[in-house]
PASEBA-1860 file (N, C-alpha, C; in nm, 3 decimals):
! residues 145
1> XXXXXXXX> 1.602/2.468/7.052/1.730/2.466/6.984/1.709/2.495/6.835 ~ 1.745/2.607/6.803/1.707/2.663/6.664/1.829/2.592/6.556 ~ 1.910/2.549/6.590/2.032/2.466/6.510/2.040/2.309/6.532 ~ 2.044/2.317/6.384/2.140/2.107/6.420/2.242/2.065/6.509 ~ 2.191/2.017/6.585/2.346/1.982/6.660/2.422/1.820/6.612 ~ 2.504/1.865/6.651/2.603/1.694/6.592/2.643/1.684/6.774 ~ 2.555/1.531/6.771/2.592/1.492/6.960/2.667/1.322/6.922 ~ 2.782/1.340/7.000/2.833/1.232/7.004/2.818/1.177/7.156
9> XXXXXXXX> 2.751/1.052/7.108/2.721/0.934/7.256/2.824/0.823/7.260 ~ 2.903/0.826/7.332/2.960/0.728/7.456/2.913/0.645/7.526 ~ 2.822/0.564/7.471/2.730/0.449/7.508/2.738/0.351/7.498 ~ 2.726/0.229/7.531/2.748/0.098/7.531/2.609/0.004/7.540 ~ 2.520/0.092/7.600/2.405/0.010/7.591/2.291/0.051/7.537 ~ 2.234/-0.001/7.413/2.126/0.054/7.297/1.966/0.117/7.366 ~ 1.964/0.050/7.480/1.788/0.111/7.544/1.845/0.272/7.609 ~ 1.968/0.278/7.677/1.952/0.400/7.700/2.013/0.472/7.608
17> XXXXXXXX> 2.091/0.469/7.490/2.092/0.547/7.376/1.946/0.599/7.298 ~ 1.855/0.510/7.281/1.696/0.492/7.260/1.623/0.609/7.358 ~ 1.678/0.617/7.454/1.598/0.703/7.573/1.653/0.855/7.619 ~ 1.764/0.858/7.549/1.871/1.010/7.539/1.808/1.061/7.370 ~ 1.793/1.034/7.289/1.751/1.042/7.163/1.643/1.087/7.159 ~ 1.489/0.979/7.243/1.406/0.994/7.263/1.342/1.138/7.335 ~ 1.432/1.137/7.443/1.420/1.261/7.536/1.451/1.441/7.465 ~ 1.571/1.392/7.369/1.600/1.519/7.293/1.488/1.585/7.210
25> XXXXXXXX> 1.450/1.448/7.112/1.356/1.485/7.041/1.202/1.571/7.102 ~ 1.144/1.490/7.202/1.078/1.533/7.259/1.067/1.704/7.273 ~ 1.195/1.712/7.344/1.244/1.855/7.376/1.221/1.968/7.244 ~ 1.257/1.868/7.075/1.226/2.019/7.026/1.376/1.994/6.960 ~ 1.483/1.932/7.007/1.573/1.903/6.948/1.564/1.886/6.790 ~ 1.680/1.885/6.711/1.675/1.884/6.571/1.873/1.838/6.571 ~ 1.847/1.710/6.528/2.021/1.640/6.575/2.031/1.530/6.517 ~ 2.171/1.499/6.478/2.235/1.400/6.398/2.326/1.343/6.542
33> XXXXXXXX> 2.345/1.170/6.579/2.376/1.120/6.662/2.467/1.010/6.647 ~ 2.623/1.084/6.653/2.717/0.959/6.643/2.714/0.868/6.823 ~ 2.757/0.693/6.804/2.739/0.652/6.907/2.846/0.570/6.953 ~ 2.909/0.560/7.020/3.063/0.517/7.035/3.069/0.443/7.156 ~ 3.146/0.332/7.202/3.164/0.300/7.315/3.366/0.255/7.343 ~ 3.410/0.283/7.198/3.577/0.257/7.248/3.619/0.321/7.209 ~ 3.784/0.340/7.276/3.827/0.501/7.270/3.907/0.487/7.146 ~ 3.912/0.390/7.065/4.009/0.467/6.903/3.892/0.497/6.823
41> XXXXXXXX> 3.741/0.464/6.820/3.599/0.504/6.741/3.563/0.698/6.855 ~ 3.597/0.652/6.938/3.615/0.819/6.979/3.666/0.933/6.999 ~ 3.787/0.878/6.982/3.950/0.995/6.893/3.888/0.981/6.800 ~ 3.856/0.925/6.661/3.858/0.953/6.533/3.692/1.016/6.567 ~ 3.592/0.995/6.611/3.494/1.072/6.592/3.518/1.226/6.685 ~ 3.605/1.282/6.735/3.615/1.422/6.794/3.673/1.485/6.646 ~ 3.747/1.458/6.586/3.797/1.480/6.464/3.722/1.495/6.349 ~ 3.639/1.392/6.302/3.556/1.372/6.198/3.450/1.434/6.220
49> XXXXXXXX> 3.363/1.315/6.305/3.233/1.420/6.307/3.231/1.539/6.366 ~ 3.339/1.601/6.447/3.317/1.708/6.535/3.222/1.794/6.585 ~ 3.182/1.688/6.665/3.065/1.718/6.794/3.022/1.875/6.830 ~ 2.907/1.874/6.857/2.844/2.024/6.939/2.872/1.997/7.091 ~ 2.804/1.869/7.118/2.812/1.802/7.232/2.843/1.668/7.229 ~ 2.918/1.620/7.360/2.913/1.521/7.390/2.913/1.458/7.528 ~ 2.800/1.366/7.517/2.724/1.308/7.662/2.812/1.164/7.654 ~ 2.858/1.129/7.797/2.928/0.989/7.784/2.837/0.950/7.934
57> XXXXXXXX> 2.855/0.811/7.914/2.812/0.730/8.049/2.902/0.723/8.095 ~ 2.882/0.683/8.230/3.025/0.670/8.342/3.055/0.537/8.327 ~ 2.957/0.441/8.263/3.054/0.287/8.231/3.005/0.243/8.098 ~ 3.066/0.292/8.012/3.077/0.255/7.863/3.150/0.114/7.841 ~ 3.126/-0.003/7.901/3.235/-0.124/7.879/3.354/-0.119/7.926 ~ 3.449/-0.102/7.882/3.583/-0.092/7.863/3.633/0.025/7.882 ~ 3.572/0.107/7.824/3.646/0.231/7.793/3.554/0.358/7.895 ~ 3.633/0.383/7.986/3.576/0.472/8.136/3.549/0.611/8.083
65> XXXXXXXX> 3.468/0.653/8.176/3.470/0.795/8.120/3.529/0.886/8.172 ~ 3.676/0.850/8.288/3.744/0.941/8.327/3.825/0.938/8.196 ~ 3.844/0.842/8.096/3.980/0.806/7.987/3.897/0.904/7.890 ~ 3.749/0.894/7.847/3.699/0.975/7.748/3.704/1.126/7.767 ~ 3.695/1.118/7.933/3.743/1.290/7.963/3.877/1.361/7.936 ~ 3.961/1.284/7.940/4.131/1.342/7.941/4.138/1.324/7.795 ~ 4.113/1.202/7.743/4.110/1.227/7.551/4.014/1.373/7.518 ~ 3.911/1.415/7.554/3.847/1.512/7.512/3.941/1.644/7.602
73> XXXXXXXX> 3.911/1.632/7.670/4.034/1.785/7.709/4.179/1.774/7.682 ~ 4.206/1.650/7.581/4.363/1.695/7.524/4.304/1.748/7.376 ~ 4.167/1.665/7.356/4.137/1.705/7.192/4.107/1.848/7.180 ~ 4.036/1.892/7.299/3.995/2.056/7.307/4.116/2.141/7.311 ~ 4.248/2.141/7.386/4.359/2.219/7.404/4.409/2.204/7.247 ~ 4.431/2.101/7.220/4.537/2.053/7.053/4.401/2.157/6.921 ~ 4.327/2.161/6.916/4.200/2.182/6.861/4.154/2.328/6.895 ~ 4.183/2.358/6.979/4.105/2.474/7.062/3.961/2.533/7.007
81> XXXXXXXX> 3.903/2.387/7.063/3.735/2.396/7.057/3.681/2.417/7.206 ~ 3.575/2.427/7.170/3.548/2.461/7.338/3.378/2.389/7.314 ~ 3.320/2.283/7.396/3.181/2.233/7.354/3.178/2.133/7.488 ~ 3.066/2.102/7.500/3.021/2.053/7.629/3.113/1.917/7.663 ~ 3.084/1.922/7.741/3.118/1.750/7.795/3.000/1.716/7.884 ~ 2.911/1.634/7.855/2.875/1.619/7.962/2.780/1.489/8.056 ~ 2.798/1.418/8.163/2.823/1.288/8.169/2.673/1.227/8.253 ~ 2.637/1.172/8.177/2.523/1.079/8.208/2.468/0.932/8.286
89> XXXXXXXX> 2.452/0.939/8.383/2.509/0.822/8.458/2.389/0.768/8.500 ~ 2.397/0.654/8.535/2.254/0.538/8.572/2.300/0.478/8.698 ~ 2.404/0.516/8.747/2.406/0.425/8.895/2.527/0.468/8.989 ~ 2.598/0.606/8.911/2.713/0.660/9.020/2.665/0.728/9.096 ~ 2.755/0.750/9.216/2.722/0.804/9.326/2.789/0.926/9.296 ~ 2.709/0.988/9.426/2.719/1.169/9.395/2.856/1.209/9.413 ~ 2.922/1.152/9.486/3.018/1.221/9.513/3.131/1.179/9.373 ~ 3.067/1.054/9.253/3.150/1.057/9.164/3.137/1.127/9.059
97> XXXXXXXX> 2.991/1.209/9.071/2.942/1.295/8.979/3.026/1.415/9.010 ~ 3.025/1.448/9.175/3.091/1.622/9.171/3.224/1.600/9.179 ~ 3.291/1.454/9.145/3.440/1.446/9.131/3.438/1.546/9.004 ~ 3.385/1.436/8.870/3.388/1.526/8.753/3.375/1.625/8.720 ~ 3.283/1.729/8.789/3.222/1.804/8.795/3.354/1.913/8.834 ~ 3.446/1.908/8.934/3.550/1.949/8.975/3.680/1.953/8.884 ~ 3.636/1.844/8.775/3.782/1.804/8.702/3.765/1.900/8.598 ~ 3.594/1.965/8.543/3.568/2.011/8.468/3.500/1.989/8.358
105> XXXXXXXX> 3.410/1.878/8.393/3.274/1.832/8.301/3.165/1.971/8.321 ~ 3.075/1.919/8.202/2.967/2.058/8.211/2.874/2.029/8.282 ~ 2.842/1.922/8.301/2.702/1.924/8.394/2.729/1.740/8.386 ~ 2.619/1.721/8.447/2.608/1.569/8.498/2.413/1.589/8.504 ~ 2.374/1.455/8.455/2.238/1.409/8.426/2.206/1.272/8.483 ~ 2.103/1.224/8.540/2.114/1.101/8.596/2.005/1.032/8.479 ~ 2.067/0.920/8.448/1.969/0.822/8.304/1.791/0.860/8.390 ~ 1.800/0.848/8.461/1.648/0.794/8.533/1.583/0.938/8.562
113> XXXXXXXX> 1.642/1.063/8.511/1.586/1.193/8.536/1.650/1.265/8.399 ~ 1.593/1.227/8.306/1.683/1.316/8.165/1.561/1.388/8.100 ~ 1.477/1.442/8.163/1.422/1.503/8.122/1.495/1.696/8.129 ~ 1.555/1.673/8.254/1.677/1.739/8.260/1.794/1.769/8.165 ~ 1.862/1.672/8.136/1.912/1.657/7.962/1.902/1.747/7.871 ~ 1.781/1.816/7.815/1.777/1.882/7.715/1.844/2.042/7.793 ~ 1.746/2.096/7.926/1.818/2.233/7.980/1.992/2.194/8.036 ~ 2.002/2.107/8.029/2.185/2.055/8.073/2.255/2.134/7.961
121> XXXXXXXX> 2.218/2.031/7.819/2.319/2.077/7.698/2.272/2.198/7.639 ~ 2.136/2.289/7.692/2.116/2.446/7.613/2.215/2.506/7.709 ~ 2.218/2.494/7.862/2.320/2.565/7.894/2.433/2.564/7.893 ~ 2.479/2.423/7.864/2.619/2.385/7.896/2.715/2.466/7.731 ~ 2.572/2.494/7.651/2.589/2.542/7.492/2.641/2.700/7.568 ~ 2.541/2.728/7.598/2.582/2.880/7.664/2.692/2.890/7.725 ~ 2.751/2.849/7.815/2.824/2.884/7.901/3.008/2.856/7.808 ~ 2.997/2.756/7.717/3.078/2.734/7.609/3.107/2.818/7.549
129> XXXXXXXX> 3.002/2.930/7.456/3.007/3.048/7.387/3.103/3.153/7.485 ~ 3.082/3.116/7.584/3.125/3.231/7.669/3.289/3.207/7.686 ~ 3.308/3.094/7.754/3.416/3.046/7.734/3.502/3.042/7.606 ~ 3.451/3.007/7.472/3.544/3.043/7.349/3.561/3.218/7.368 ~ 3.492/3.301/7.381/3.525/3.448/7.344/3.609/3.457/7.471 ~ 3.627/3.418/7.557/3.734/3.479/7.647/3.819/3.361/7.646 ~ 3.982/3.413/7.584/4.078/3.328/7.632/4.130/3.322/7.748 ~ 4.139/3.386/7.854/4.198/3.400/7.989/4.095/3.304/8.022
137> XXXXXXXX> 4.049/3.200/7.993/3.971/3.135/8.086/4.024/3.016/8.027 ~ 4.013/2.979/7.857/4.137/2.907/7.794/4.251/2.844/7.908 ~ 4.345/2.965/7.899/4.450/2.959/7.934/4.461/2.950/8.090 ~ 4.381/2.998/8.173/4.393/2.953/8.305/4.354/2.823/8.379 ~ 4.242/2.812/8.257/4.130/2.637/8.298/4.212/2.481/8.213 ~ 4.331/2.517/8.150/4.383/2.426/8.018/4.445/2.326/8.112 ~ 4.456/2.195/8.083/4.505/2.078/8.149/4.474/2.058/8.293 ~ 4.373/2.010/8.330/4.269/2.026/8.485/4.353/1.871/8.509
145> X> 4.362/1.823/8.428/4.356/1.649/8.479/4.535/1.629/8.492
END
């Protein structure tokens, strides 16, 4: 990754924030890391810090990551950014991974295999680029949820 990325985490628990960080760096990464676990610290960080990426867990406390998904694809339509989503999980089952996956997350990573992680968000970067230069994909893919 030849650029800084700004990654915003949706995390609630500090060892696996420690171990997504850890894993990036490893990779070669070069990144600044906002870390959030409730949804008015994550409306104001899509805004402020405005993310390259953002990885959420599927149980952040309180605040779910089907609710962080529909806040981020209303922030992307209002905004018309286009940047990963993409959801990191330690104990869902598959079939709740290819729910998301269907709703229109970028990829899905399991905590206990993130070595994966780093080729998730280079492609999920790619396939984004692609998606901002064509609007017919905009406009046909806009409000999934």
């Amino acid at each position: 990754m030849p650029r800084h990325l700004k990654i915003l985490l949706v995390e609630d628990c500090p060892d696996d924030v420690s171990l997504i960080e850890c894993e990036l760096t490893k990779a070669g990464f070069v990144f600044t890391s906002m870390v959030v676990s409730e949804e008015d610290k994550f409306r104001r960080s899509l805004s402020m810090f405005m993310p390259d990426v953002v990885l959420v867990d599927d149980s952040p406390g309180r605040f779910s990551a089907i609710e962080a998904f529909r806040l981020f694809q209303a922030h992307s339509i209002t905004h018309q950014v286009t940047i990963p989503f993409i959801l990191v999980t330690d104990g869902a089952s598959t079939e709740f991974a290819t729910h998301f996956l269907k709703l229109g997350v970028d990829d899905h990573v399991w905590i206990f295999a993130l070595r994966a992680l780093p080729a998730a968000i280079e492609g999920a970067l790619r396939r984004c680029k692609v998606k901002a230069r064509c609007p017919a994909y905009r406009v046909v893919n806009e409000g999934k949820l």
